[in-house]
Structure formats: structure tokens, C-alpha cells
Jmol script that loads the backbone (N, CA, C; Angstrom):
load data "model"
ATOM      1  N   UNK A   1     -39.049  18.927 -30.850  1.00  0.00           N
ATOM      2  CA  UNK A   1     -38.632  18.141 -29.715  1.00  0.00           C
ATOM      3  C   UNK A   1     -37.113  18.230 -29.591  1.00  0.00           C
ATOM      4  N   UNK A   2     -36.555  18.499 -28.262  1.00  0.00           N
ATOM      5  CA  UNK A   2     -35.183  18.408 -28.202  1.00  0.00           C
ATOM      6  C   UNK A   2     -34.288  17.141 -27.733  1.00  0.00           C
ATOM      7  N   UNK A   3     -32.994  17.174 -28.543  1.00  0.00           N
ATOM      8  CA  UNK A   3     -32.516  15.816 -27.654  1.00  0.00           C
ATOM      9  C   UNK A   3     -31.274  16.263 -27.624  1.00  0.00           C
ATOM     10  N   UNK A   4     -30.668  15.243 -26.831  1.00  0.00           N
ATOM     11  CA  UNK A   4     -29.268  15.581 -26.489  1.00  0.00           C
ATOM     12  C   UNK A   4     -28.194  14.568 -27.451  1.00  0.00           C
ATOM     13  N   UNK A   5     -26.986  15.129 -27.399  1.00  0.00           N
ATOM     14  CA  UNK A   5     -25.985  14.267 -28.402  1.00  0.00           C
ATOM     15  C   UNK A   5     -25.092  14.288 -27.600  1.00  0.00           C
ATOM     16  N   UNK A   6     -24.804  13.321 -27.209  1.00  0.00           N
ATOM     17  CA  UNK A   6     -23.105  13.320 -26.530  1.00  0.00           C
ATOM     18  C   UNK A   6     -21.874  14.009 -27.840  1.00  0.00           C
ATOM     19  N   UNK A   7     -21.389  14.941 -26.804  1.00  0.00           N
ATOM     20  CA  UNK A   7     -20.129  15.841 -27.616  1.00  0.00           C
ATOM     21  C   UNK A   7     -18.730  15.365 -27.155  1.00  0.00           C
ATOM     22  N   UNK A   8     -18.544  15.061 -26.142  1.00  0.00           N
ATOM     23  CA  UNK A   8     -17.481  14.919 -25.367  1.00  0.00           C
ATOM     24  C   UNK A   8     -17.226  13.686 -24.187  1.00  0.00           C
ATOM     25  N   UNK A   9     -16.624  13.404 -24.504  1.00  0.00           N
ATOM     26  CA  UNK A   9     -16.113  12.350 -22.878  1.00  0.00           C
ATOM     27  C   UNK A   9     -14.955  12.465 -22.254  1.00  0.00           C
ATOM     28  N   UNK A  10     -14.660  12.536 -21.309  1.00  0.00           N
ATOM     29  CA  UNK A  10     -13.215  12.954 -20.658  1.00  0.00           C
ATOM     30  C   UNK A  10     -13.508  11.457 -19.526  1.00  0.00           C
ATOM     31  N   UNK A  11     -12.004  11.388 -18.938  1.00  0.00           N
ATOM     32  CA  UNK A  11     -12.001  11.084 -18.055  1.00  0.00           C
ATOM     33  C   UNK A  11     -11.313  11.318 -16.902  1.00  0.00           C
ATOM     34  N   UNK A  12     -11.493  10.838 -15.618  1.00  0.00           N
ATOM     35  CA  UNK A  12     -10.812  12.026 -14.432  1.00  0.00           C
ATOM     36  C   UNK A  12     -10.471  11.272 -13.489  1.00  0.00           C
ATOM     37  N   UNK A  13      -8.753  10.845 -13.148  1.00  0.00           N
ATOM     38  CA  UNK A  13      -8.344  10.243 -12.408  1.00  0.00           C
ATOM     39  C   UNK A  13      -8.231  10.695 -11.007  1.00  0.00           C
ATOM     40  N   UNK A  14      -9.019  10.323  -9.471  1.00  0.00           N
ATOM     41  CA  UNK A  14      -8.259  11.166  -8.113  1.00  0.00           C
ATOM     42  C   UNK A  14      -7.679  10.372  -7.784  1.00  0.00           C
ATOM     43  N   UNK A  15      -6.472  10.862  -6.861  1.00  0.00           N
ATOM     44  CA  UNK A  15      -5.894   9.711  -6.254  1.00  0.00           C
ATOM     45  C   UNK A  15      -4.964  10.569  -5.320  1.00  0.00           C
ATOM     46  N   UNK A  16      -4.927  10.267  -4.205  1.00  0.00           N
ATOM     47  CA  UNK A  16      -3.976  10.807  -2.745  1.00  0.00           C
ATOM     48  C   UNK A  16      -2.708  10.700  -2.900  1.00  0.00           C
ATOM     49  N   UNK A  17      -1.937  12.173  -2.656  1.00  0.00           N
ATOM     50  CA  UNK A  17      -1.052  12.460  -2.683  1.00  0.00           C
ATOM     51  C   UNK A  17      -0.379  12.911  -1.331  1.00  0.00           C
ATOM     52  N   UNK A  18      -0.788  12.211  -0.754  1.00  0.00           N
ATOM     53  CA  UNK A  18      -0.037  12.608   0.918  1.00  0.00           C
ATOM     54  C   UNK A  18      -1.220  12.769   2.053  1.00  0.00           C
ATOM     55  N   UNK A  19      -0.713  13.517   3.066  1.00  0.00           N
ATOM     56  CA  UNK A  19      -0.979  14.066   4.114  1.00  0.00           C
ATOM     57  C   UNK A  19      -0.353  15.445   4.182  1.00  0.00           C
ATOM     58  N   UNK A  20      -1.762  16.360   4.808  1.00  0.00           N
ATOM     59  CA  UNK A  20      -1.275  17.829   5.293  1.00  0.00           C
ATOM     60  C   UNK A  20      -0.693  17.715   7.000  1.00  0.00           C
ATOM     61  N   UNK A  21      -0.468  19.190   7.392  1.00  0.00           N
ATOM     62  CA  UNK A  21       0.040  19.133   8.575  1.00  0.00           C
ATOM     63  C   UNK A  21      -0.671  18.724  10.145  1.00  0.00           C
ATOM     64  N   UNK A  22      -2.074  19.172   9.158  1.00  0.00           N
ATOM     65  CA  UNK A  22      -3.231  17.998  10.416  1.00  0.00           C
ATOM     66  C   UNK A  22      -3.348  16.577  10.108  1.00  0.00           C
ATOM     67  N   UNK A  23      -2.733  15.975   9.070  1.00  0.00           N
ATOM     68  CA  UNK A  23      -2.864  14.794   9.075  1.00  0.00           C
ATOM     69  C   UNK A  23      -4.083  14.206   8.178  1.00  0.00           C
ATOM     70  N   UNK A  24      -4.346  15.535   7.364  1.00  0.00           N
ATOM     71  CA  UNK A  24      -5.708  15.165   6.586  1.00  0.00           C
ATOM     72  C   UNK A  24      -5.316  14.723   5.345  1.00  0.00           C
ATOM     73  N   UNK A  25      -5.741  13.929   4.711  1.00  0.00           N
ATOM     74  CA  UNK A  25      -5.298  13.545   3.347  1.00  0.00           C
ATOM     75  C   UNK A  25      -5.264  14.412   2.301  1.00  0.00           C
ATOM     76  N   UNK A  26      -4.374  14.655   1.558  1.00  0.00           N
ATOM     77  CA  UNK A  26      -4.180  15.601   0.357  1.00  0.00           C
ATOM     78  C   UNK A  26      -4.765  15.011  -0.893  1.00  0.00           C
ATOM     79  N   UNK A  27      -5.203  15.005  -2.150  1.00  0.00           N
ATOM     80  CA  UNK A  27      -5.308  14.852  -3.121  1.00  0.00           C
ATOM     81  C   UNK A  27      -5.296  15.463  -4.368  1.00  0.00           C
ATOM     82  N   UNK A  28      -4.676  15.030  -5.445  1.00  0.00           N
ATOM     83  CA  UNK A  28      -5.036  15.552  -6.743  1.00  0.00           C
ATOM     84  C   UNK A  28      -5.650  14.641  -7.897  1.00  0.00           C
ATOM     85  N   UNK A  29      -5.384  15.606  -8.703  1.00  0.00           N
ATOM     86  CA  UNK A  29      -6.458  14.690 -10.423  1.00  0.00           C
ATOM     87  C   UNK A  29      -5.517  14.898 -11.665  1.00  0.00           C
ATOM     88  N   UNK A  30      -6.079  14.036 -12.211  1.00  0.00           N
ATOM     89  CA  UNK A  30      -5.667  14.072 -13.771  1.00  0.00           C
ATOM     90  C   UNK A  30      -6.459  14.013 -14.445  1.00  0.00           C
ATOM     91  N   UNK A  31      -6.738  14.726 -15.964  1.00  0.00           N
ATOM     92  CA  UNK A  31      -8.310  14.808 -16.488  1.00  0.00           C
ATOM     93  C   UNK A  31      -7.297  14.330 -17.749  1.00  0.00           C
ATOM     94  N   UNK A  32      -8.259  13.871 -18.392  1.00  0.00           N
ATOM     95  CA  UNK A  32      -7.503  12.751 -19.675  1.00  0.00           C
ATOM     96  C   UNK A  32      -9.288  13.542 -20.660  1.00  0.00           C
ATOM     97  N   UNK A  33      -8.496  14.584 -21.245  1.00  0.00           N
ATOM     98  CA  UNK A  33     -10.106  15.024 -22.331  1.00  0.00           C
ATOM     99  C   UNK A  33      -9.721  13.994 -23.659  1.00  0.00           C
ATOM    100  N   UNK A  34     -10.567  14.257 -24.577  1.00  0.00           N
ATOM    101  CA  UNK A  34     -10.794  13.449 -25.595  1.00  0.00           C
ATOM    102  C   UNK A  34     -10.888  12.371 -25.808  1.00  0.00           C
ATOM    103  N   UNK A  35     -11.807  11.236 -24.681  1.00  0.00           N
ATOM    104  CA  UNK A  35     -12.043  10.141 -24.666  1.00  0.00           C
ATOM    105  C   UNK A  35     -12.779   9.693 -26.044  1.00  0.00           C
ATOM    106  N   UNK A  36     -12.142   8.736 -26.926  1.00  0.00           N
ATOM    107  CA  UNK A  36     -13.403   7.996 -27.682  1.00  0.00           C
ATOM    108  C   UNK A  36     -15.035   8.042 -26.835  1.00  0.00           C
ATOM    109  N   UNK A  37     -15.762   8.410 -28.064  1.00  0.00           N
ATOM    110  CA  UNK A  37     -17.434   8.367 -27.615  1.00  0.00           C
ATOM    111  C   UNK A  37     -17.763   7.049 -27.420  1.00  0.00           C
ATOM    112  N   UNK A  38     -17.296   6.071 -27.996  1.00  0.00           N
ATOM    113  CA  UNK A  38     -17.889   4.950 -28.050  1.00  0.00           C
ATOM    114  C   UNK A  38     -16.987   4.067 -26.786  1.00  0.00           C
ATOM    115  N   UNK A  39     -16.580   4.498 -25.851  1.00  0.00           N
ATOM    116  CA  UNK A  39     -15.614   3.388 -25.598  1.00  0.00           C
ATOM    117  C   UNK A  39     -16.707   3.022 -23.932  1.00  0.00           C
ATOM    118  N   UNK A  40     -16.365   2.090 -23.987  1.00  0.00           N
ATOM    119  CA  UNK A  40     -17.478   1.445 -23.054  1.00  0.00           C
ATOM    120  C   UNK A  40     -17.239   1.997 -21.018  1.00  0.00           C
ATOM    121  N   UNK A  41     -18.263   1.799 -20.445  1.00  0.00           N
ATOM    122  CA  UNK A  41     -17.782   2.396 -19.287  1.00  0.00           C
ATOM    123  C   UNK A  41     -16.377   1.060 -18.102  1.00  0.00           C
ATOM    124  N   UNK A  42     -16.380  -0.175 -18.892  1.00  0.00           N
ATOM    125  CA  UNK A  42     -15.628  -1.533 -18.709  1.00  0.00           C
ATOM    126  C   UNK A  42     -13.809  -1.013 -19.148  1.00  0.00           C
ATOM    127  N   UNK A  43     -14.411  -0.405 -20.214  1.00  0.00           N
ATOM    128  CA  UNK A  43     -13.093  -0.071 -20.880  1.00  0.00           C
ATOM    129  C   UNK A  43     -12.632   1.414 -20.159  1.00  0.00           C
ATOM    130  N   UNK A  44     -13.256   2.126 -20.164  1.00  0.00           N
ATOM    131  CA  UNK A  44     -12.295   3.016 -19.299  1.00  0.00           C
ATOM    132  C   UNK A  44     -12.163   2.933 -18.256  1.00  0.00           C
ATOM    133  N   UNK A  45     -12.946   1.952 -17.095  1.00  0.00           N
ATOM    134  CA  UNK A  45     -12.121   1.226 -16.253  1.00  0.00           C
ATOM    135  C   UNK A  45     -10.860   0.686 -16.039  1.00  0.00           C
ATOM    136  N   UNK A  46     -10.921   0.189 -17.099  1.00  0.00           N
ATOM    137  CA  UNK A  46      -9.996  -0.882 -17.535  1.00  0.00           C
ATOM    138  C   UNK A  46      -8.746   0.071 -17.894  1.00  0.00           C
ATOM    139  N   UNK A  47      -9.054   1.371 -18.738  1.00  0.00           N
ATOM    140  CA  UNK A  47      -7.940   1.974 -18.870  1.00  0.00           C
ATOM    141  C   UNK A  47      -7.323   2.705 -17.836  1.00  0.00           C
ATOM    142  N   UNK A  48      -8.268   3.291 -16.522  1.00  0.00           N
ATOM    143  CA  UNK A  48      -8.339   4.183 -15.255  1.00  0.00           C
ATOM    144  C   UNK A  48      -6.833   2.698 -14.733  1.00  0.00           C
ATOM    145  N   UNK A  49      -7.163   1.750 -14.314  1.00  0.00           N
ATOM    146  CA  UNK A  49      -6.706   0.950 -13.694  1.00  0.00           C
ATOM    147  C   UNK A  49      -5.297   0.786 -14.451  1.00  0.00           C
ATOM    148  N   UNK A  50      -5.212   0.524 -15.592  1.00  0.00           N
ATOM    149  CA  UNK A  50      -3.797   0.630 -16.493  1.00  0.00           C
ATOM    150  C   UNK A  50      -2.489   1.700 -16.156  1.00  0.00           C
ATOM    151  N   UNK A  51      -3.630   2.678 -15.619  1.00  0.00           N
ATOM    152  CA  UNK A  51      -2.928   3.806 -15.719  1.00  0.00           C
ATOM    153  C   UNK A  51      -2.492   4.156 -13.897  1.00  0.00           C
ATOM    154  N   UNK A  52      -3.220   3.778 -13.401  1.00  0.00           N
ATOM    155  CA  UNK A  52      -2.594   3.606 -11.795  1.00  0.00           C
ATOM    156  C   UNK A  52      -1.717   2.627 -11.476  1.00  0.00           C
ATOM    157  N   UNK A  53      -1.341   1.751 -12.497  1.00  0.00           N
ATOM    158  CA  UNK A  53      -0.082   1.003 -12.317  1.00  0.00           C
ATOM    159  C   UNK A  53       1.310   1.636 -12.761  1.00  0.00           C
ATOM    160  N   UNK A  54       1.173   2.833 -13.418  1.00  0.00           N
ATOM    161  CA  UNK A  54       2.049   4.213 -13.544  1.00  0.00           C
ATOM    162  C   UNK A  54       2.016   4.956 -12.640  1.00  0.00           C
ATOM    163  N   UNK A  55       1.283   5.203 -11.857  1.00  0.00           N
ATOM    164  CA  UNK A  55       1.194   6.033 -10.968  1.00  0.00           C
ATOM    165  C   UNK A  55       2.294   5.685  -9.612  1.00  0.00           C
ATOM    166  N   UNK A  56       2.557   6.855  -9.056  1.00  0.00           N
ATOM    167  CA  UNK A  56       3.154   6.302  -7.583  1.00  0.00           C
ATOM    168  C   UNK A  56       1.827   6.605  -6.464  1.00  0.00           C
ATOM    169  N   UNK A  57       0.927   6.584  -6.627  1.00  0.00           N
ATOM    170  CA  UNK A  57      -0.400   6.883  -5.752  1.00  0.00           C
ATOM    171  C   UNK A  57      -1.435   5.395  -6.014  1.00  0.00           C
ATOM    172  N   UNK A  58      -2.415   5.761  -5.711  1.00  0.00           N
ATOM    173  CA  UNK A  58      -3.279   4.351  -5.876  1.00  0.00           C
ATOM    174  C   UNK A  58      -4.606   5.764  -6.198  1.00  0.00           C
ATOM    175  N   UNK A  59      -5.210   4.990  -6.841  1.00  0.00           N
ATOM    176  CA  UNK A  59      -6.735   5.906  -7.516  1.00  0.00           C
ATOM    177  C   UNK A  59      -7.362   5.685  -6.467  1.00  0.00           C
ATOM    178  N   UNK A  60      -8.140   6.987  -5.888  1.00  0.00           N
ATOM    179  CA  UNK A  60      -9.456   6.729  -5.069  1.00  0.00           C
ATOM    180  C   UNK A  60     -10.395   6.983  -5.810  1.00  0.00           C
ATOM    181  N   UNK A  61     -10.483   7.267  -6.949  1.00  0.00           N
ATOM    182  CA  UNK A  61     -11.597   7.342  -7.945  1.00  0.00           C
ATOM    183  C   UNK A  61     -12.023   7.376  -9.799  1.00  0.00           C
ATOM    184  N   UNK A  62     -12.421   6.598 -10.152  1.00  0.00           N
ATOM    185  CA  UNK A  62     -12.349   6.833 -11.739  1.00  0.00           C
ATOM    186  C   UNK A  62     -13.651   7.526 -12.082  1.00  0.00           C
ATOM    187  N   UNK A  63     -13.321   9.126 -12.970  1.00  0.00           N
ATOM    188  CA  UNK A  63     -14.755   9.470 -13.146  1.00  0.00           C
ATOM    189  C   UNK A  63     -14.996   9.587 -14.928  1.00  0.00           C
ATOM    190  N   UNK A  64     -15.877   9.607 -14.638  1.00  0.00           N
ATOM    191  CA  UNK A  64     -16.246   9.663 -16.327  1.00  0.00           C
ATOM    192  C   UNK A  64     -17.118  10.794 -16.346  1.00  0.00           C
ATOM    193  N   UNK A  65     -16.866  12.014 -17.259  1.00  0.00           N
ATOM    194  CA  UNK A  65     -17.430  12.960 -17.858  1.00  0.00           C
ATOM    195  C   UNK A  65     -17.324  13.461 -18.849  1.00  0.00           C
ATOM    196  N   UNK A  66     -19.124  13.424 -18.935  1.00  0.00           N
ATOM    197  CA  UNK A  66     -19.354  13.731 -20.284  1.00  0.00           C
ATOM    198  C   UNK A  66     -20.075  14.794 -20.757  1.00  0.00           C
ATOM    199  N   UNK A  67     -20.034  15.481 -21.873  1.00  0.00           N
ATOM    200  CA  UNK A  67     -20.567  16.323 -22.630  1.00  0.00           C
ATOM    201  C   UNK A  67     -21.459  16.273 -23.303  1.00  0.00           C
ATOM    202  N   UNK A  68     -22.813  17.103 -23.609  1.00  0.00           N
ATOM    203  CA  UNK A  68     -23.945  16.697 -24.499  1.00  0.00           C
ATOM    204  C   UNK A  68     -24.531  18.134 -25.179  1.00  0.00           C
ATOM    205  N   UNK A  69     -24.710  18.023 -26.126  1.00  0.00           N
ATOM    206  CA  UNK A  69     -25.296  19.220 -27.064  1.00  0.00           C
ATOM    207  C   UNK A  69     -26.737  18.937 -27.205  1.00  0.00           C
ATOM    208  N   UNK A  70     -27.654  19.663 -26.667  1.00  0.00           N
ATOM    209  CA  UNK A  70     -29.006  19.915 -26.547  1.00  0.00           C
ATOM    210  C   UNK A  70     -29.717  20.262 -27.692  1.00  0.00           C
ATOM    211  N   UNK A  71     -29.862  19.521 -28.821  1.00  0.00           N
ATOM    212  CA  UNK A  71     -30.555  20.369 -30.250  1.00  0.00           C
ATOM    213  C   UNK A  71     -32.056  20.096 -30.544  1.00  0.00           C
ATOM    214  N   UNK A  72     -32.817  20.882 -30.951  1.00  0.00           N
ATOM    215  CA  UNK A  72     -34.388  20.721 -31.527  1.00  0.00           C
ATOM    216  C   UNK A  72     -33.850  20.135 -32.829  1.00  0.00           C
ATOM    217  N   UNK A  73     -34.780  19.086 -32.906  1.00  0.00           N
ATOM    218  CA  UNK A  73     -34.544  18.073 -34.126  1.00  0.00           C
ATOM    219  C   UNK A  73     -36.044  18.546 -34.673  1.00  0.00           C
TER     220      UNK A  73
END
end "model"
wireframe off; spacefill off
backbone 0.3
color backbone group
């Protein structure tokens, strides 16, 4: 039987960085790899939000991704 193991957690800040010349919104990211496995999805909220008070942008999104290793046990 196979199961999965979480390997990895990252997390991935977007947040708008302007306007183009049509007036469409620009955006970029920040990927933050090596998240603690255990850290709750409250808490990296909590840290996403910490960290847009550094920012000169405002977050349009906090993502959480993760990694999993597929093994026959």
C-alpha cells in the first residue's frame, strides 16, 4: 500500500506591484522554501501577514505549498 509523507512546505507571497501601460495590474512573488513541517496553516498566516507589514505592497495572496514523497510501506 502506498502513502504519502509530506517532504517540504514552502510558502508563497503575491502581492501587486503597480500598473502596466494598459492599466492592468502588475504583480510579483516571493517564495519563502523551507517552511517548518509542523507549523500550522494559522501560523503561516500569521507569518504571511508579519511579513506584508515589510512590504511596500499589500499581499493579494498567501499560498502554502507543499511537497509529498509517495512510498509503498
Amino acid at each position: 500500500m502506498a502513502t504519502a509523507i509530506l517532504s517540504g512546505n514552502a510558502m508563497i507571497l503575491k502581492y501587486k506591484t503597480g500598473t502596466n501601460d494598459k492599466g492592468d495590474d502588475t504583480f510579483g512573488s516571493q517564495r519563502f522554501s523551507n517552511v517548518r513541517l509542523d507549523l500550522t496553516d494559522d501560523d503561516l498566516y500569521t507569518v504571511g501577514k508579519a511579513l506584508e507589514g515589510l512590504m511596500s505592497s499589500d499581499i493579494v495572496y498567501i499560498r502554502k505549498k507543499q511537497d509529498y514523497l509517495v512510498e509503498d510501506i
